[in-house]
Each structure stands twice: as C-alpha cells, then as structure tokens.
N, C-alpha and C positions, 0 to 999 in steps of 0.2 A: 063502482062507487060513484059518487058524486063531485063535483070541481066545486071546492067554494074556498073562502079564506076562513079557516077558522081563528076568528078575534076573539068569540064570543061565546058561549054555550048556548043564549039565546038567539045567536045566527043560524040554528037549525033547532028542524021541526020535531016534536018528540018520534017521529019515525026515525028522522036521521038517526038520532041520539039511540035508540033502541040497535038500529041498525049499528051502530059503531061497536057497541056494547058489546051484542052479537058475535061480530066480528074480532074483540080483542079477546073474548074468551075460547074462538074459536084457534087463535095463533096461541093461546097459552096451552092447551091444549095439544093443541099438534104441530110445534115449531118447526120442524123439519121441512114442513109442508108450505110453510111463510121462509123461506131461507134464501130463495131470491126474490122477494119481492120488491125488494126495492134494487137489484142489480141494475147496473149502469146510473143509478142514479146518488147525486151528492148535495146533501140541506148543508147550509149553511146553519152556525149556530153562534146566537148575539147574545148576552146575559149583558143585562145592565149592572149588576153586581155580581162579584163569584159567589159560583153555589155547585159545592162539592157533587150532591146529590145527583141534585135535578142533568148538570153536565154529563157526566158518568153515565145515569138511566140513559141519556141518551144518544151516549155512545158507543154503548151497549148494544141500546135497541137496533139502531140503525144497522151495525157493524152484524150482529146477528139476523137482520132482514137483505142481508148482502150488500148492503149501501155503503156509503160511506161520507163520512163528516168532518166538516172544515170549522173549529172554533174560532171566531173573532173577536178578540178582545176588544175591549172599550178603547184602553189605548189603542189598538189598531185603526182603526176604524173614526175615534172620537165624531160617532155620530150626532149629527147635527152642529157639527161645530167647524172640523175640515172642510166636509163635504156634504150637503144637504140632505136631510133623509129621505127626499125622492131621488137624488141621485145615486146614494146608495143603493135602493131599491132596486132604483131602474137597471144598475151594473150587474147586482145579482140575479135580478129575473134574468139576465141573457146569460148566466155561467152555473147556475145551482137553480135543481128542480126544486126545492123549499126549502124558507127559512123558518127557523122556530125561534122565539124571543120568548126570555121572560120579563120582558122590560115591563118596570111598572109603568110607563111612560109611552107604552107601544102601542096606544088608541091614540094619543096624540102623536108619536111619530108617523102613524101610519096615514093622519088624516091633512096630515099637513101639504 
C-alpha cells in the first residue's frame, strides 16, 4: 500500500482510488484472508458528534481485520480546548498506529 493521510479523496490519484477499491472488494470477498491485517495494531477513534453508525462500522471493521479500537469522546479529550490539537496528535502518533475522525472540523484541526 501507500503511507499518506487520508483528509481527502482528492489527496490521492485516481490510481490510488482505483487501487483501494480494488482492494475493499477484495476483503469483502475473502474476509478470512484480511483477518490479521490489522493485528498488533490500535486507531484511535474521535467523532466530533455521536454517530451510532459510522462508530460501530468501525468497530466492527477493525475488530474483524484483528485490530483493535480505542473510542475518545469529546468529553474526553475536549479537543482543542484542554489540550491543543497538535498535542493531541502528537500524544497519539506515539500510542495508536491511526486515527480516524469524522470531525466536521478535522481540515481545521489538523492544519492548525
């Protein structure tokens, strides 16, 4: 695969995108075969509002790619407010191999 931040869909090239594609129909397909993919590894996960869904798919997903996932609430966290969101950042890149946000707000936290 490729190391980038995905913010954006236009942060990768229709290769990429093709490429991912690819790739998720290849895990729906043959799940077994994706069942450690993510082993040893832990994303953090930030919702700037609850969302039953979108949480759950994803810890789902993770928990079925053999990962595992750490929800932090807003109260926990009260990012940008506590603690700076490059501090935050900074803390997680050294404990959790990815975070996933659905912050509306996550082009500005992240550029701050």
């Amino acid at each position: 695969m490729f190391a980038s931040d995905f913010l954006s869909i236009r942060d990768f090239t229709p290769g990429q995108i093709h490429h991912l594609l690819d790739l998720a129909c290849n895990i729906k397909e043959m799940p077994a075969a994706y069942s450690r993919a993510l082993r040893g590894k832990t994303l953090a996960l930030i919702f700037e509002k609850p969302s039953l869904r979108t949480r759950v798919s994803f810890d789902v997903g993770i928990q079925q790619l053999g990962g595992f996932s750490i929800y932090l609430s807003p109260a926990e966290i009260n990012l940008g407010k506590r603690e700076s969101v490059y501090d935050v950042a900074k803390n997680l890149e050294r404990m959790v191999q990815g975070i996933m946000t659905t912050a509306i707000r996550a082009r500005r936290w992240l550029t701050t």
